[in-house]
C-alpha positions, 0 to 999 in steps of 0.5 A: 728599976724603971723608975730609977733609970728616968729619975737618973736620965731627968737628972742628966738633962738637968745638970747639962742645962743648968752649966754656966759659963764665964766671962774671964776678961775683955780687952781692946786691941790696941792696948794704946787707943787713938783715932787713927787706929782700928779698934777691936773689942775681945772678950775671952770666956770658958764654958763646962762643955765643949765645942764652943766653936758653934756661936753667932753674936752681934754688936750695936753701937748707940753714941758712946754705949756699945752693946754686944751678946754672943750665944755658943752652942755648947756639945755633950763633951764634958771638958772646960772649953775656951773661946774668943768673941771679937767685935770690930769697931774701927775707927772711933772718934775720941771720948769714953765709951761703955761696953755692955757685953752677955755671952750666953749658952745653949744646946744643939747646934746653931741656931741653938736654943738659949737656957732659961736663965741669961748668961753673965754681962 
């Protein structure tokens, strides 16, 4: 008996470990661009357990490549939770640009540990 109830509680930490998350869409806010308006980067992602409130992110900016990650504590509540991360960019000069963007998850609260494998890009 002893043995099934740590087979079933290994299992349980497993399963809360290997839960992905997604990235559903990235926009920019304003629709239309120009280089008299402030530009925001919005990036709208779901994660299997809830409160993803808890997170911390950065962003980075080299010439036309931005660069940004954010990481959401997730909590042991089993319900489909939704979040927004905004990255400020303000004004840009006119050209093309590329937006790298990872949303990782982790467990506990802030400064969570990461899961072992990276979330989407």
């Amino acid at each position: 008996m002893k043995k099934y109830i740590l087979i079933c509680f290994i299992s349980f930490l497993s399963a809360i470990n290997c839960q992905g998350q997604w990235i559903q869409q990235l926009w920019t806010n304003p629709s239309v661009l120009t280089t008299n308006t402030p530009v925001q980067l919005i990036a709208e992602v779901d994660f299997p357990s809830g409160d993803c409130k808890d997170k911390t992110s950065n962003m980075s900016q080299a010439g036309n490549s931005i660069s940004a990650f954010a990481m959401h504590c997730l909590g042991a509540a089993s319900y489909i939770c939704n979040d927004k991360d905004t990255f400020n960019l303000g004004l840009l000069p006119a050209g093309t640009y590329t937006f790298y963007f990872q949303v990782d998850a982790g467990m506990g609260p802030s400064p969570c540990s990461p899961g072992i494998v990276p979330g989407p890009m």
